[in-house]
N, C-alpha and C positions, 0 to 999 in steps of 0.2 A: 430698112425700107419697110414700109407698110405698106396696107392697102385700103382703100376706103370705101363703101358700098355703091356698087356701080361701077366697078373695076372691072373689066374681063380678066383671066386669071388661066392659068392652063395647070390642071390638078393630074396628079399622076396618082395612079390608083391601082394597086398591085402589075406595078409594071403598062399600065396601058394609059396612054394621055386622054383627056377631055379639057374641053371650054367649059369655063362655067364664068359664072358674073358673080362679086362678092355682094350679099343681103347686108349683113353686118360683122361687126370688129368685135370682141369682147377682150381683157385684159383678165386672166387668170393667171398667180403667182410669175405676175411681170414678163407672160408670154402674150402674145398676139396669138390672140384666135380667133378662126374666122367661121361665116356660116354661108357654104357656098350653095348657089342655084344650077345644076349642070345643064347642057342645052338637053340632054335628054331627060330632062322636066325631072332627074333625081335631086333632091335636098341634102345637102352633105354638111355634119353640123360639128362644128370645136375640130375644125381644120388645121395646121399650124404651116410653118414653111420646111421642118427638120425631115431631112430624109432617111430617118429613121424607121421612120411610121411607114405602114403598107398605104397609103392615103396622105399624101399631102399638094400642098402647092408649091408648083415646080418652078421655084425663086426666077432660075436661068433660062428655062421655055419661056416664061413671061415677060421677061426683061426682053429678051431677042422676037418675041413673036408680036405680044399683044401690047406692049408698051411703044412697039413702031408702028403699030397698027397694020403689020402684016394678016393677024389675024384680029377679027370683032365676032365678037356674041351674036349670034341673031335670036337672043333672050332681049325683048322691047321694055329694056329696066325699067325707063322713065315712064314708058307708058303702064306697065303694072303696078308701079309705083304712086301712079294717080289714082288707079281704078282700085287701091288696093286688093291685087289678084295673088299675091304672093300666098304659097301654103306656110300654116305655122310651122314653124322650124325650130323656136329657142328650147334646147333639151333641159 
């Protein structure tokens, strides 16, 4: 499963959940990475979905929260996406 820019996404980050919305995908030695926007206007960058990492995306939050649309971003992707209001991110 992937995810594609403009996803709401629920990233877990040393134990604590957030929303955020995916910027962009990148492929690094055949992983999905991602470059998340959190709603607390934090930029979170080469994301993955393993939960190994003290930071990543929380596959099963997402699937159950924000892929039913229980929960949505109130980050306005499309519209910063016109205005180009996004901070640079790519590391």
């Amino acid at each position: 499963m992937g995810y594609k820019a403009g996803d709401t996404v629920i990233v877990t980050r040393e134990g604590i959940n957030h929303v955020g919305v995916v910027l962009d995908k990148h492929l690094i030695n055949k992983q999905s990475m991602y470059d998340v926007l959190l709603e607390s206007r934090s930029c979170i960058t080469m994301l993955n979905t393993s939960t190994s990492k003290k930071t990543y995306i929380n596959k099963m939050l997402t699937s159950k929260l924000c892929d039913t649309e229980v929960i949505q971003t109130t980050i306005p992707y499309k519209e910063m996406l016109a205005n180009d209001d996004f901070p640079i991110y790519h590391s």
